[in-house]
Backbone as numpy.savetxt, mean C-alpha at the origin, in Angstrom:
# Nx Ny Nz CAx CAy CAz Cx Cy Cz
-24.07 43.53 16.85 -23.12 42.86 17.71 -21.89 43.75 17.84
-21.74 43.98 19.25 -20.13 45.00 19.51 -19.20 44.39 18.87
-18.02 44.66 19.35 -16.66 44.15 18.86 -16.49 43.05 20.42
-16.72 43.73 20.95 -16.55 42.41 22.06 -17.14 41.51 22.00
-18.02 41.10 21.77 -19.08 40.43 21.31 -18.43 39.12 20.04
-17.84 39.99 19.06 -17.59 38.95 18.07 -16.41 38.31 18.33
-15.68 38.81 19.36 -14.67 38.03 19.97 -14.80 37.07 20.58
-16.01 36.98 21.74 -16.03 36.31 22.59 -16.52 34.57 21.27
-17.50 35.55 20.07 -18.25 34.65 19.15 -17.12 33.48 18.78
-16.47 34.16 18.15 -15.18 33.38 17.16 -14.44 32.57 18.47
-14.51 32.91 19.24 -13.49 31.84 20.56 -14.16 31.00 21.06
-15.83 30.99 20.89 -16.37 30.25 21.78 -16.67 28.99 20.91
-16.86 29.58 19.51 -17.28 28.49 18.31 -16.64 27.59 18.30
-15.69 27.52 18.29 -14.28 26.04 18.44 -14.52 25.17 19.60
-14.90 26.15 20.08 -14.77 25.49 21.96 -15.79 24.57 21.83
-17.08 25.12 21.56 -18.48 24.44 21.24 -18.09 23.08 20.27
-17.99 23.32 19.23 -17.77 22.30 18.44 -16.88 21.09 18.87
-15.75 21.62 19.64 -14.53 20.91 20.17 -15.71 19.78 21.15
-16.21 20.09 22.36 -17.05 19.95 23.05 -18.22 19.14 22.60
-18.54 19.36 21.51 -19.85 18.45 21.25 -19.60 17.10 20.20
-18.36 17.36 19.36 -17.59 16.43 18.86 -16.92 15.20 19.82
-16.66 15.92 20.90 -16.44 14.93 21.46 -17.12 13.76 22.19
-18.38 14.08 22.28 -19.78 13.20 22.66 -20.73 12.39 21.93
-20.05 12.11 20.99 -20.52 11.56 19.82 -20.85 10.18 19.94
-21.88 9.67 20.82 -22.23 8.27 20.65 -21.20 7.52 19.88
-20.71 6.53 20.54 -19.47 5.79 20.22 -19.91 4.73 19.07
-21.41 4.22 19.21 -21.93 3.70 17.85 -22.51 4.15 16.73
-22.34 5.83 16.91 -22.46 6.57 15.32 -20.71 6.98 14.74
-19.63 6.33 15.31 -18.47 6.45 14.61 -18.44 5.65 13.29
-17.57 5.30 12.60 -17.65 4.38 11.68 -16.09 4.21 11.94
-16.10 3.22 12.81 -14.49 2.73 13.09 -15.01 0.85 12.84
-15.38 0.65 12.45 -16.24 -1.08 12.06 -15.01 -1.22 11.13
-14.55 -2.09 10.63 -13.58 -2.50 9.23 -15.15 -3.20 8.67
-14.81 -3.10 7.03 -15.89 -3.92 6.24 -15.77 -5.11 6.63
-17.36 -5.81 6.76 -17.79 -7.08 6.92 -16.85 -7.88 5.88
-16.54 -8.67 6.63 -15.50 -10.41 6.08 -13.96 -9.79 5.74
-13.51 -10.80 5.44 -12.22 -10.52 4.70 -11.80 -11.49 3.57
-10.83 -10.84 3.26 -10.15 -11.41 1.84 -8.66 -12.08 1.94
-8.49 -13.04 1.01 -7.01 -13.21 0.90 -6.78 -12.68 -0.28
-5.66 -12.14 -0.74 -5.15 -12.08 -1.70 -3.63 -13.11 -2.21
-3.87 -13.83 -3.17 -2.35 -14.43 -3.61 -1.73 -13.76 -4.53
-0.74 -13.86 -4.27 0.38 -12.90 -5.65 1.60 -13.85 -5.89
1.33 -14.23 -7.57 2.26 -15.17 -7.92 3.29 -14.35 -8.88
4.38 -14.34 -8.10 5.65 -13.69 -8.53 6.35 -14.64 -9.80
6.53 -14.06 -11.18 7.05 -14.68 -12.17 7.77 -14.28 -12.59
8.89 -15.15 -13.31 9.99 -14.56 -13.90 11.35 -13.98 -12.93
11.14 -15.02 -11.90 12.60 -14.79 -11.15 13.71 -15.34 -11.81
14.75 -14.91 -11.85 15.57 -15.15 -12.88 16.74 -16.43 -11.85
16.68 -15.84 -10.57 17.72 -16.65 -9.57 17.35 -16.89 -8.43
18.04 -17.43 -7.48 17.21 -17.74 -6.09 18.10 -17.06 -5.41
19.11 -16.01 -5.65 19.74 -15.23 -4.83 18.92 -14.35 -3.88
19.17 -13.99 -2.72 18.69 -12.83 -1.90 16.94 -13.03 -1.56
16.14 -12.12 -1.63 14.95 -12.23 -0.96 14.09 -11.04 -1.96
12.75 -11.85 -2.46 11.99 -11.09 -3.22 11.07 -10.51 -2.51
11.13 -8.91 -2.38 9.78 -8.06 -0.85 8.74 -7.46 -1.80
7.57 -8.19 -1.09 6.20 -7.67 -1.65 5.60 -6.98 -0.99
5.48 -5.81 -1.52 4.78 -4.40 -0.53 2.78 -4.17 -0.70
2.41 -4.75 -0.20 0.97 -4.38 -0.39 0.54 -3.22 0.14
0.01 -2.17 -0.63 -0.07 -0.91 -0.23 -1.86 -0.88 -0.49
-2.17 0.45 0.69 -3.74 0.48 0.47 -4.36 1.48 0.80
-3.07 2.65 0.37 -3.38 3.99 0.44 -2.50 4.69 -0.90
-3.45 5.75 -1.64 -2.53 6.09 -2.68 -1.73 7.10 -2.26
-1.95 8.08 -1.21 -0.87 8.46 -0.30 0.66 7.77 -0.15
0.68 6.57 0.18 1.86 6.12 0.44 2.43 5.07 -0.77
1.60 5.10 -1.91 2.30 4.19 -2.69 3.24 4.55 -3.74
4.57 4.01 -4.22 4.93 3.09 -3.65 6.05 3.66 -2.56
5.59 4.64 -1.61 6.96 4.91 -1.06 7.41 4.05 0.08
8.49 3.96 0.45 9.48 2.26 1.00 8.87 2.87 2.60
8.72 1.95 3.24 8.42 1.76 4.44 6.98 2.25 4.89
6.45 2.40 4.17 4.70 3.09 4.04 4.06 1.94 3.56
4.34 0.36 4.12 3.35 -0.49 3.19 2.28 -0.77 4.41
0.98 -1.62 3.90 0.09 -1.33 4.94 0.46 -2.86 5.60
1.08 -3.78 4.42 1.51 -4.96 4.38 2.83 -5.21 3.78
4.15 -6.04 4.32 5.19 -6.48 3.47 5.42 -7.87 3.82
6.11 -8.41 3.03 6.42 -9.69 2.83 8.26 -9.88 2.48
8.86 -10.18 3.15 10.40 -11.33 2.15 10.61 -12.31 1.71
10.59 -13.07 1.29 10.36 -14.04 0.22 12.10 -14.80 -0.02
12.40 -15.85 0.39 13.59 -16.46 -0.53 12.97 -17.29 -1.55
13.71 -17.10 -2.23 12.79 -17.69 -3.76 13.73 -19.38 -4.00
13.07 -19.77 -4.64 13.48 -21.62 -4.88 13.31 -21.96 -6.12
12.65 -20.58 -6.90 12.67 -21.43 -8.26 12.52 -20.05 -8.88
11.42 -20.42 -10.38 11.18 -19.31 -11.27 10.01 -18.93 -10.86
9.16 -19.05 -10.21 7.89 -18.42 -9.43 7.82 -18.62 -7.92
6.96 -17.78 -7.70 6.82 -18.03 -6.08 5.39 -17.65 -5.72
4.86 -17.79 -4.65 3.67 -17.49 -3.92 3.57 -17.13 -2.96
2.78 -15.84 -2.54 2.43 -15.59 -1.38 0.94 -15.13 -1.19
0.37 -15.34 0.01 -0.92 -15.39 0.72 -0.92 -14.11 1.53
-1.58 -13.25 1.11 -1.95 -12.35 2.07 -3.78 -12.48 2.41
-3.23 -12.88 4.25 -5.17 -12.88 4.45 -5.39 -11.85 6.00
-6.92 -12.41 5.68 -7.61 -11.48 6.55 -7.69 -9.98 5.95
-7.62 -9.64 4.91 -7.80 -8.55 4.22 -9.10 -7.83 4.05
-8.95 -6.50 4.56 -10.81 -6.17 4.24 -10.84 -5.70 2.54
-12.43 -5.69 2.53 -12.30 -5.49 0.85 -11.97 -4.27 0.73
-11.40 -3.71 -0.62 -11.01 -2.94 -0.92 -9.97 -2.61 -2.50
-9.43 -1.42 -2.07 -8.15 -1.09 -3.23 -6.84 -1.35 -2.52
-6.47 -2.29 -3.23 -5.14 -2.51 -3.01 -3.76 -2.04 -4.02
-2.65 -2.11 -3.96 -1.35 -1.81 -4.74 -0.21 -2.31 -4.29
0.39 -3.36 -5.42 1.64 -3.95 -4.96 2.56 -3.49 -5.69
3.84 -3.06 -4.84 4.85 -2.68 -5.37 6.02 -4.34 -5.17
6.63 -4.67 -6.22 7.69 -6.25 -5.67 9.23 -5.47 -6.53
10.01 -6.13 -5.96 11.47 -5.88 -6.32 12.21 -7.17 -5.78
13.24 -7.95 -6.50 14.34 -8.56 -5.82 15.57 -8.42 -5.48
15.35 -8.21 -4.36 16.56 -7.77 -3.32 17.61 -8.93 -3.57
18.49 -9.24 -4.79 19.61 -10.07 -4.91 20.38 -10.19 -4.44
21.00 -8.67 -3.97 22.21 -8.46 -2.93 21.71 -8.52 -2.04
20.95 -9.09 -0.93 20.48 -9.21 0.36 20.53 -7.45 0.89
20.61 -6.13 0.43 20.55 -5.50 1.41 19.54 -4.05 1.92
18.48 -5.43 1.28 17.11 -4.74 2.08 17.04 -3.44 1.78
17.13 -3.20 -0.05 16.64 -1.96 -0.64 16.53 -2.51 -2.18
15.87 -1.53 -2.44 15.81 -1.86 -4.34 16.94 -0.84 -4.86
17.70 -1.60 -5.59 19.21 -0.51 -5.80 18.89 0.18 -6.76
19.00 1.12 -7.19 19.00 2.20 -8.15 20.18 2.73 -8.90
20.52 3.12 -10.48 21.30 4.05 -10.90 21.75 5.47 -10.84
22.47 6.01 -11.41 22.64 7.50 -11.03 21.45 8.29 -11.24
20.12 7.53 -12.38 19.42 8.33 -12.47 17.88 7.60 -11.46
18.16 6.95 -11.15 17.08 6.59 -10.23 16.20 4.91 -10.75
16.96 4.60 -11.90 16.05 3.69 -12.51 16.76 2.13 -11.75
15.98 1.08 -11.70 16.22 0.32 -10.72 17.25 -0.96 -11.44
18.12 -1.17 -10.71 19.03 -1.86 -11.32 18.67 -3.41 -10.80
17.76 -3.40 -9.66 17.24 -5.09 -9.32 15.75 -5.24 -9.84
15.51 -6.41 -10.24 13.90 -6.74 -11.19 12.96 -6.05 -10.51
12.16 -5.44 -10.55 10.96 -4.94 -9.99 9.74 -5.06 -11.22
8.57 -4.88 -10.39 7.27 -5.24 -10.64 6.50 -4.53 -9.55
5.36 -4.32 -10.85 3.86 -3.30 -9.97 2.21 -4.05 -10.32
1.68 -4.54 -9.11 0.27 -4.82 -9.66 -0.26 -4.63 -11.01
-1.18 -4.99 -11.44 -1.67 -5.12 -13.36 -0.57 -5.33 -14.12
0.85 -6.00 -13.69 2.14 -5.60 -14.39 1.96 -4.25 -15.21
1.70 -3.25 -14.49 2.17 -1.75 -14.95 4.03 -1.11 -15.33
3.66 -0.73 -16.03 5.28 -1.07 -16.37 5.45 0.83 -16.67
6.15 1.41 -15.57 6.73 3.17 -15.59 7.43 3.34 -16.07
7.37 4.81 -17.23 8.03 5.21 -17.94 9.31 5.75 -18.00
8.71 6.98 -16.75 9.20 7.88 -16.52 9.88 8.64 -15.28
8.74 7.68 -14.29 8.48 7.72 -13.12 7.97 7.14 -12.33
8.04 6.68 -11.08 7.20 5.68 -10.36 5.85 5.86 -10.48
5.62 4.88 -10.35 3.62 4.63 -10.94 2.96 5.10 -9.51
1.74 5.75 -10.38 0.53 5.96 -9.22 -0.38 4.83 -8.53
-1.06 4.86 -7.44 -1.72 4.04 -7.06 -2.34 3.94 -8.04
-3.34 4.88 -8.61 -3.98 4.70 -9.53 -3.67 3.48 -10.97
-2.33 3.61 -11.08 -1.80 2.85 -12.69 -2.14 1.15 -12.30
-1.84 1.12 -10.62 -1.79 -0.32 -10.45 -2.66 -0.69 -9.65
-3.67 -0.16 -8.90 -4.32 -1.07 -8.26 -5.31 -1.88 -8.27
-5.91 -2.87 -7.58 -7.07 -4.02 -8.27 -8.04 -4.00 -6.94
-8.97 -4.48 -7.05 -10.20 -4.09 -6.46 -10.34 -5.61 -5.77
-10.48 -5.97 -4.16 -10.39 -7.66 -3.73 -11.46 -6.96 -2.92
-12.52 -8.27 -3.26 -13.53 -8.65 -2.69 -13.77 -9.79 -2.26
-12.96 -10.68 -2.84 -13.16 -12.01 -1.94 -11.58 -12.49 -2.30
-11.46 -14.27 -2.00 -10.31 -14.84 -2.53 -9.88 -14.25 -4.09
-8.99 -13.79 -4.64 -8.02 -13.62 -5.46 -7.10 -13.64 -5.81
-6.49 -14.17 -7.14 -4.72 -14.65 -7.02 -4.69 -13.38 -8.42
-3.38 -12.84 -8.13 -2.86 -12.33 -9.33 -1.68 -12.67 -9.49
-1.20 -12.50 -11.07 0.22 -12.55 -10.94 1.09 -11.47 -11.70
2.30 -11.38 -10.98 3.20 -10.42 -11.84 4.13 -10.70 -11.66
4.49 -10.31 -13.55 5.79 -10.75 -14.00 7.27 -9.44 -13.94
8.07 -10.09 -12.77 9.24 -9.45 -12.48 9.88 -9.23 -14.41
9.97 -7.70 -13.76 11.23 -6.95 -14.50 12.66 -6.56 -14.54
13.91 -7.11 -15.45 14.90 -7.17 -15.16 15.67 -6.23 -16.29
């Protein structure tokens, strides 16, 4: 093969592929969500006050967990007592990860110290409790296949 030749090779290969990728019988994709869905409940414990609004982040990528505005699901919550409940449905099965915090001061962040550690109650799925550093999807997440309630107990 010339040199011209392997030029034309390497430019045309993309093109081809580009081209035949794109013809892909629309019922050999796998864009389906899994058959049925799930609810999940999450019973928030150990609220200490009914100030401000408790936000439950359901996350369902370990990519984005727990970073703030990356949830796949959120929730606000004014709280009325020492527990609370929420319903998340229509859920496909899967791995899930909840990150919760109470937003006391109403202003729609989890406040932090000089060194980063959180000065409003927070809580992570399996009540995983971080040392050092914010937890991995991995530390907290639970496996929903059908109806399931968990609960976690806020940290203050």
């Amino acid at each position: 093969m010339n040199m011209r030749s392997k030029w034309i090779f390497l430019i045309a290969l993309p093109a081809v592929f580009f081209v035949n990728a794109s013809f892909i019988p629309a019922g050999d994709l796998d864009t389906n969500p899994p058959e049925g869905s799930a609810t999940l409940t999450v019973e928030v414990t150990n609220i200490k006050n009914t100030n401000g609004r408790v936000q439950i982040g359901l996350y369902n990528s370990y990519k984005m967990f727990p970073k703030v505005g990356k949830t796949y699901r959120m929730e606000r919550i004014k709280p009325t007592g020492k527990t609370l409940k929420y319903k998340f449905t229509g859920l496909p099965p899967g791995k899930y990860a909840i990150a919760i915090y109470h937003d006391e001061n109403g202003d729609k962040k989890c406040n932090k110290n000089l060194i980063g550690v959180p000065t409003e109650a927070y809580a992570f799925s399996r009540n995983f409790r971080p040392s050092m550093s914010a937890p991995k999807f991995s530390d907290c997440y639970i496996t929903l296949k059908e109806a399931r309630l968990i609960s976690i107990r806020l940290v203050y």
